[in-house]
N, C-alpha and C positions, 0 to 999 in steps of 0.2 A: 233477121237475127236468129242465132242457131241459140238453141235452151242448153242447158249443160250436160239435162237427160238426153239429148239427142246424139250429145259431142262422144258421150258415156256409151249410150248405144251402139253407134259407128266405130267406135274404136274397137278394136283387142285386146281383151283383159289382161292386162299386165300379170307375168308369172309370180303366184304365191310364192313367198318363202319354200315350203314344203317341198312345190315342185324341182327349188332346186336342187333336192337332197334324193339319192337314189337308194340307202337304207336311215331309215330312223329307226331306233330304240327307245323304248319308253319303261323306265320301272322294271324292267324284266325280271322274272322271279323262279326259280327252277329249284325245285323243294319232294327227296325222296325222302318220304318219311320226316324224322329229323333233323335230318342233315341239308344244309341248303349250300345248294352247288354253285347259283349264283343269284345275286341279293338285288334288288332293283337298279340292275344294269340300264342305264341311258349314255345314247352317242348319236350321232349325227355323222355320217358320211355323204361330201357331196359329190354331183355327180361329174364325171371324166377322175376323180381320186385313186391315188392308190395309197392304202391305209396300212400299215403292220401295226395287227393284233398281238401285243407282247403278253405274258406273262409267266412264272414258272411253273412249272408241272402239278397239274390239280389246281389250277387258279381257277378254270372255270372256261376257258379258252373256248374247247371244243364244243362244250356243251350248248355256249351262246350261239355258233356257226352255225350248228344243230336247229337249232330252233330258228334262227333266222333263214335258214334254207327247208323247212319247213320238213324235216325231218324227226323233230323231237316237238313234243306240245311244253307250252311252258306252262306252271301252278298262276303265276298272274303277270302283268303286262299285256305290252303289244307293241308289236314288229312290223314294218313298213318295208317292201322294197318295189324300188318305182310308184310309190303313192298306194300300192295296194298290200292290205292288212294279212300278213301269213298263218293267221289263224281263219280266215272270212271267206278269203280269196285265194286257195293254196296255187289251184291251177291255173291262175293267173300269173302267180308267184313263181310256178314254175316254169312258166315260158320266157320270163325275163332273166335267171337266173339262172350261171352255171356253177357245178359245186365237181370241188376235189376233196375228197376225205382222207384222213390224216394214214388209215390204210389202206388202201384203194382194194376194195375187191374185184378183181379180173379174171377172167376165165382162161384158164391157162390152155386151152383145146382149141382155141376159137385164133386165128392170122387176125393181125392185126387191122389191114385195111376192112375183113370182116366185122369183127366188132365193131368198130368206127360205124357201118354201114349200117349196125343194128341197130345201134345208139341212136345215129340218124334219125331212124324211122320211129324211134321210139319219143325223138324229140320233134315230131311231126314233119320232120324232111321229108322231101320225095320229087323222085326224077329228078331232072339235069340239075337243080338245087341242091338236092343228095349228094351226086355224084363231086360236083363241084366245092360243096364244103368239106368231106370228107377228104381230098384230095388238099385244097388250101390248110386243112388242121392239120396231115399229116406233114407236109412244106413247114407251116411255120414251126413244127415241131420237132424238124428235122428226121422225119420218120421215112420220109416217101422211096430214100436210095437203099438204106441196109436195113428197114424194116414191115417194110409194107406187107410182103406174105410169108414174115415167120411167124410161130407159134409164139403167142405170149407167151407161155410156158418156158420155154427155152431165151428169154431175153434177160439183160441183166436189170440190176437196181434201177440206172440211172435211164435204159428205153422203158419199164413200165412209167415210169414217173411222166415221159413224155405222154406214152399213151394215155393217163389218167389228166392230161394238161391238154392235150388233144380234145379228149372226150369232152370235157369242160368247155372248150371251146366251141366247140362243134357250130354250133346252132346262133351264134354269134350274139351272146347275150347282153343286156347292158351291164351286168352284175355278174362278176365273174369271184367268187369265194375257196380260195387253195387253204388248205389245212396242212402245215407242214408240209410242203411243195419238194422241198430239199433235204427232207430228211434220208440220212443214209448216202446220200450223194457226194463224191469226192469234189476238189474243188473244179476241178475243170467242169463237169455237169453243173454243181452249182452255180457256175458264169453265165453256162448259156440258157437256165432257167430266169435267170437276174436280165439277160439284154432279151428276153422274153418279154416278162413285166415289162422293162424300160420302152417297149419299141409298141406295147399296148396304151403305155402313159397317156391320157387323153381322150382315148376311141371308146375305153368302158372302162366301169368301174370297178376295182380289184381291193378285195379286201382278203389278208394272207395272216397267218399266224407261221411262226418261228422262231427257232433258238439262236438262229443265227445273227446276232446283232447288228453286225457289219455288214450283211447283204440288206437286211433292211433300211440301213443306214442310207444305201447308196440308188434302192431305186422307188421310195416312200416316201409320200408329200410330206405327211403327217402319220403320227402313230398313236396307236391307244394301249395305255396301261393297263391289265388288272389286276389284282392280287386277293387271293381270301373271299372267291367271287364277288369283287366289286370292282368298279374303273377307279383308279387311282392319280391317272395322270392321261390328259388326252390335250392333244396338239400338234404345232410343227416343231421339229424338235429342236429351233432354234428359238423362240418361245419358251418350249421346258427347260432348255442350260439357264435363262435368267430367271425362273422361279425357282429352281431347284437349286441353281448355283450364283446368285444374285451377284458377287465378288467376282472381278475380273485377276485370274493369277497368268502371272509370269515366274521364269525360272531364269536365274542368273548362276553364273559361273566364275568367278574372279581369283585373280591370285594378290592377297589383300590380307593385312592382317586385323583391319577394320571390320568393324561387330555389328549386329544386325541393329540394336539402336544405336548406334553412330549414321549408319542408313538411313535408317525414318527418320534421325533428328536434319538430314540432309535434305530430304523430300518434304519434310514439315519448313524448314525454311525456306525451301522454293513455293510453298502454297502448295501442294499435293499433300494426299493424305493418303498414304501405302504403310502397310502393315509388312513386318516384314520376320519371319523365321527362319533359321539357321538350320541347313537340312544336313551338314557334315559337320566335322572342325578336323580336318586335314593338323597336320603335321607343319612346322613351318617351314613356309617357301612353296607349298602343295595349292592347289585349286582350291577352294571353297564355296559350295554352294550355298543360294541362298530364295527360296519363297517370297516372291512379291504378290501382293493379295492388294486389291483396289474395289469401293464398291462404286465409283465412276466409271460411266459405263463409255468403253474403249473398244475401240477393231481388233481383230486378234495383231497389227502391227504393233509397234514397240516405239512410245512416243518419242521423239524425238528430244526430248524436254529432260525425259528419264536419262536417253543418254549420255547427253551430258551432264546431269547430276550424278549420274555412277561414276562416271571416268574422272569426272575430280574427286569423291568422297574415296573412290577406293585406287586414286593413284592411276586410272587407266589397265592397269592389265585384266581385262575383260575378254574368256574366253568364247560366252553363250550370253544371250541375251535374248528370248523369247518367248511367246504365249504358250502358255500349256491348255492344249487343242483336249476337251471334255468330249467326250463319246457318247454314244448312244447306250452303249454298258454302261457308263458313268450316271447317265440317268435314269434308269433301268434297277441300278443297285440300290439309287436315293429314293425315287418312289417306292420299293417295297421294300425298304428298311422303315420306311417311315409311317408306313399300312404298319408292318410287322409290331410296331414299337407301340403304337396309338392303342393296337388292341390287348397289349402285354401292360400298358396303362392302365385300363379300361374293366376293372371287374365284372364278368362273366356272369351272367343274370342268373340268378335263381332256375332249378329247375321246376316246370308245374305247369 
């Protein structure tokens, strides 16, 4: 008969929580003087994620990256990436970790495939593993045909950005941290930074800040909010549309001379409970739009049920009938109006 310590012993310890998170944040606190840049910031990123770091200019953005890439010390908390603490363990921290800074300083005198090579070495590369990464970063970055031995100096916006996404990469870390990736880049760079991201989805872990709402929309599991250095709003952002926008709305378009409570008293006699607001009042014989708001929770399709209680109450002539699709801006604007509001609530503590 096997004892349970024995079954305990023989086995493999099953993976902690912890382990499956490639940064933790805890309380984080970054305090000049007075002025506190950011307030006991906590998040969780797990690992293979790719996370956009949202918030507006002086939220607090850079400074948390900073400190999580072990470049800035924090006043109190503690930072985790890959299980090891970036205040205890930096250089360990820095072998797992690759960092693009929001201005990348680059040596404008130095060819490109050069600096790469320096970087290398600096990130403990050497020999044919050298050779061979720097070669694979410039490829995936699209560096290796028209940019490999010109003068950084001499390239535009959108090949330094490559080169500072390159260098990041280099040494192929689990933790890869871009700091405004896109900034200054017209759309076509911005695509092929974004099927960048998308074509890393999985292999490491990619945590990015950005204005761009819609590129993070499109290659981001999850995102985190901050605002007034604190997290405000962290999730998948189909999670944040039903806390933040709990009501499911659709938009109608009809030519009708039927009234928005004539409406609801239609969907209240079928057993639906739809709210409903009048967003024109045309002229008669003209289109009239109208706000359907539901807090049952619905696909963005258009039930079937609805349909035909609009086409009898309004006669049928139905131009649009559809969900109105909430954005990433959309969520973005409600979490930091709603930071904004709580603290314009909130009397301002005595000075002393």
């Amino acid at each position: 008969m096997v004892s349970s310590e024995q079954v305990q012993t023989d086995s493999s310890p099953a993976p902690t929580e912890a382990e499956s998170f490639s940064i933790e944040v805890k309380q984080l606190t970054k305090r000049y003087g007075p002025m506190v840049a950011i307030d006991e910031v906590s998040f969780q990123v797990k690992r293979g994620e790719v996370v956009g770091f949202l918030g507006p200019n002086g939220a607090g953005k850079s400074t948390t990256l900073r400190i999580i890439c072990g470049l800035m010390t924090a006043t109190s908390g503690e930072a985790y990436v890959c299980g090891h603490s970036v205040a205890r363990d930096p250089d360990k921290v820095k072998n797992v970790i690759g960092y693009m800074p929001e201005q990348n300083p680059l040596p404008e005198d130095m060819r490109v495939q050069e600096y790469l090579t320096l970087r290398g070495r600096l990130k403990n590369l050497s020999g044919h593993r050298l050779k061979s990464r720097v070669e694979a970063a410039m490829e995936m970055c699209d560096l290796s045909r028209k940019a490999r031995k010109k003068l950084i100096g001499t390239l535009s916006k959108g090949f330094r950005q490559r080169v500072g996404l390159a260098d990041a990469l280099l040494a192929e870390p689990e933790v890869v941290v871009l700091d405004e990736p896109t900034i200054g880049l017209d759309p076509h760079q911005i695509r092929t930074v974004r099927e960048l991201i998308t074509r890393l989805q999985g292999k490491m872990t990619i945590i990015l800040s950005s204005h761009i709402l819609s590129e993070i929309e499109m290659c981001c599991d999850k995102v985190i909010i901050i605002n007034q250095g604190q997290v405000v709003a962290s999730g998948y952002p189909s999670d944040l549309r039903k806390e933040y926008f709990p009501s499911h709305e659709f938009i109608l378009e009809a030519q009708t001379t039927t009234d928005a409570s004539a409406l609801e008293s239609a969907f209240k006699a079928a057993g639906h409970e739809v709210t409903i607001t009048a967003m024109s009042r045309p002229e008669q014989g003209a289109y009239q739009s109208f706000r359907l708001s539901t807090e049952t929770h619905l696909s963005d399709q258009v039930p079937e049920a609805w349909v035909a209680i609009l086409r009898e109450a309004t006669g049928g002539n139905i131009r649009r009938l559809e969900s109105i699709q909430l954005s990433l801006e959309d969520i973005f604007l409600a979490a930091t109006r709603r930071t904004w509001n709580e603290t314009q609530e909130t009397p301002a503590p005595a000075a002393g």
